[in-house]
N, C-alpha and C positions, 0 to 999 in steps of 0.2 A: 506194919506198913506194907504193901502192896508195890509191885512195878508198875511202873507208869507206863508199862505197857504188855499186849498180851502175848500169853505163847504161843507157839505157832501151833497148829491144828494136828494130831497124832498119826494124821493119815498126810502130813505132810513129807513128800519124797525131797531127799538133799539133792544139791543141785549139783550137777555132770562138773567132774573136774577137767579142762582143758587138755589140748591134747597137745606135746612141743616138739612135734614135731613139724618142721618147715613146710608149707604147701598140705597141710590137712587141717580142718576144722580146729580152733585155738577158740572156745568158746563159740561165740556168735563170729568171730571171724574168720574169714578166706583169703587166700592169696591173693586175689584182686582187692581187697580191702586195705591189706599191707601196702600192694602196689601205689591206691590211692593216697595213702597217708603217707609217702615215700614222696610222691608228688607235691602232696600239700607241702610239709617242710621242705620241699629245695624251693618253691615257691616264696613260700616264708622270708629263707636266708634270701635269696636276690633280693627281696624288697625291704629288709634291715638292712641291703649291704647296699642298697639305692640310698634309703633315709641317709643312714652313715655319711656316705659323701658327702650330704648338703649341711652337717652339719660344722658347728666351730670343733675345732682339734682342743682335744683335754678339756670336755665340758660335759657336765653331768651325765647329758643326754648320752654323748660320744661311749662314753666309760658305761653305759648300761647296754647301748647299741652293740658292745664288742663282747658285753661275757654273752648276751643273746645268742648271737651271733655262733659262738665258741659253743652256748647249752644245742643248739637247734644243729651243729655240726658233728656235734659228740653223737648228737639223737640218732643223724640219719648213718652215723658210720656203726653204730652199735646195730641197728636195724637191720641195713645190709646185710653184716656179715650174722646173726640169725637167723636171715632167710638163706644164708647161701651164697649170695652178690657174690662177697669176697673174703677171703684170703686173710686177710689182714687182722690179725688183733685189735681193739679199740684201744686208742692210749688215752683213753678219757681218764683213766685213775691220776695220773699226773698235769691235766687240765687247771689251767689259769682257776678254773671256778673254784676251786679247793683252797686256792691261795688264798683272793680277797671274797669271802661271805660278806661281812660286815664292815663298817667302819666305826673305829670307837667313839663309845659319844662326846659330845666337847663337854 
């Protein structure tokens, strides 16, 4: 039996490992890139934490709006302090999102 698909070509070069350090080439990204996507999620969280308001208190929606909320916060403070921002440790390892994954089924 054969792979259902083929090998890659022998004159094929591996591709460039990243590089981790802050403000240099991290694959195809640049510091401006991070900058951008640093943007988009605090963008993000204001307009979860808009929806949020208008919704009913302790209702499906609510309870998914709040781990969002907590994942997209975790995101931008972990990001930060890789670039440099800041200072501060992440406390996402002790993050709400750890507690409830699931609900058991009825």
């Amino acid at each position: 039996m054969t792979a259902p698909f083929a090998p890659p070509p022998a004159s094929a070069e591996p591709t460039p490992k990243p590089a981790g350090v802050a403000g240099t080439l991290l694959g195809e990204l640049t510091r401006t890139d991070l900058d951008t996507m640093v943007l988009y999620l605090e963008r993000a969280q204001d307009r979860a934490e808009r929806i949020r308001e208008n919704t009913p208190a302790g209702s499906y929606l609510d309870r998914v709006l709040e781990r969002t909320i907590a994942g997209i916060a975790l995101e931008l403070t972990q990001l930060r302090y890789l670039l440099g921002e800041s200072n501060e440790l992440p406390s996402g390892f002790s993050s709400p999102l750890t507690r409830r994954r699931m609900h058991p089924a009825l």
